[in-house]
N, C-alpha and C positions, 0 to 999 in steps of 0.2 A: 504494500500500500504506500501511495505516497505522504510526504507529510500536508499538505492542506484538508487532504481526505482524512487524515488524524485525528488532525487539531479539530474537525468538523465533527466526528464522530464523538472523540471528547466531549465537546462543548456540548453534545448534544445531551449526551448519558449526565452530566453534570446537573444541567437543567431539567433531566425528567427528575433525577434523585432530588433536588432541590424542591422541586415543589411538590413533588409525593411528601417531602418531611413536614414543608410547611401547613399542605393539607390537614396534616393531622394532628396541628398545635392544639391545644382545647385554647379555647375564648381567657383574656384576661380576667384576672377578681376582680369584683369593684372595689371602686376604693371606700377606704375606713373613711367615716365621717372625719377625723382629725384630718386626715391626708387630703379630704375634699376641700374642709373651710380653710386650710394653708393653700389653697391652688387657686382659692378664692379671691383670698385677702393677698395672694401674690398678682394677681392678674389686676385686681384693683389697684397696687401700687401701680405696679405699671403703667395702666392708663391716667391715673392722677401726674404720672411722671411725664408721660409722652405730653399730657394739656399744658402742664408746665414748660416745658421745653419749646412745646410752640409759641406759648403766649412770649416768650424771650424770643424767638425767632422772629417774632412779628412784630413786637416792640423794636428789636435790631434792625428791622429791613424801615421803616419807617422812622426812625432816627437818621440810617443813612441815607434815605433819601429826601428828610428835609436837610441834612447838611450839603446836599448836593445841590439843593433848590438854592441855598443860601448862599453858595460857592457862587453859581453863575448866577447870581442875581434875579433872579424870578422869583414871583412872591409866592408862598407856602400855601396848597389850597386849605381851608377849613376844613374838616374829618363832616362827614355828612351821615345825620343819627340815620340807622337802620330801622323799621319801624317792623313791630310783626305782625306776620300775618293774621287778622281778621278772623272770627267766625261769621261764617255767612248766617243772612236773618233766618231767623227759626222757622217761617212756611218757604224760604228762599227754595230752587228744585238746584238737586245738586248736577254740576255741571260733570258730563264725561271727560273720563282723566284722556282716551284720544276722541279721535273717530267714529269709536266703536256702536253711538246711537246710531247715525245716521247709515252706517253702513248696513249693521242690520236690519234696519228702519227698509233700505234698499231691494233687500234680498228677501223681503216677508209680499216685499209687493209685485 
């Protein structure tokens, strides 16, 4: 036999043994309540860590760009409040999120 036809045969006999083993892992334990609220209360740092780090990213990018504004002389625009979104009136009809009335509205007639 040559060697590519080898190395082919190998590779192959490797990967049937491989996943015959894998098949027949049993399923992991669940985890112990202690082990879940540490996965918790880690995951919660986490994201309280990533909102922090942005809020400093975004603070950073808009310091350097009014120092840039102030470099070339252009005036600083004012920060424009973001307002939230509304609830619609109470008998208001709710609007479809696409198309999706009128196209079936289409196809019924």
């Amino acid at each position: 036999m040559s060697q590519p036809i080898r190395n082919a045969a190998f590779l192959s006999a490797v990967l049937l043994a491989s996943s015959a083993a894998l098949a027949k892992l049993p399923p992991p334990p669940p985890m112990d309540p202690a082990a879940k609220e540490a996965a918790a209360a880690k995951a919660k740092a986490a994201a309280e860590k990533g909102t922090a780090e942005l809020a400093a990213a975004e603070d950073y990018a808009v310091k350097n760009f009014q120092a840039n504004m102030k470099k070339e002389g252009k005036p600083i625009p004012k920060p424009v409040p973001i307002k939230a979104a509304s609830a619609p009136p109470a008998g208001a009809k709710k609007a479809p999120a696409s198309n999706t009335e009128k196209s079936s509205a289409k196809k019924k007639a």
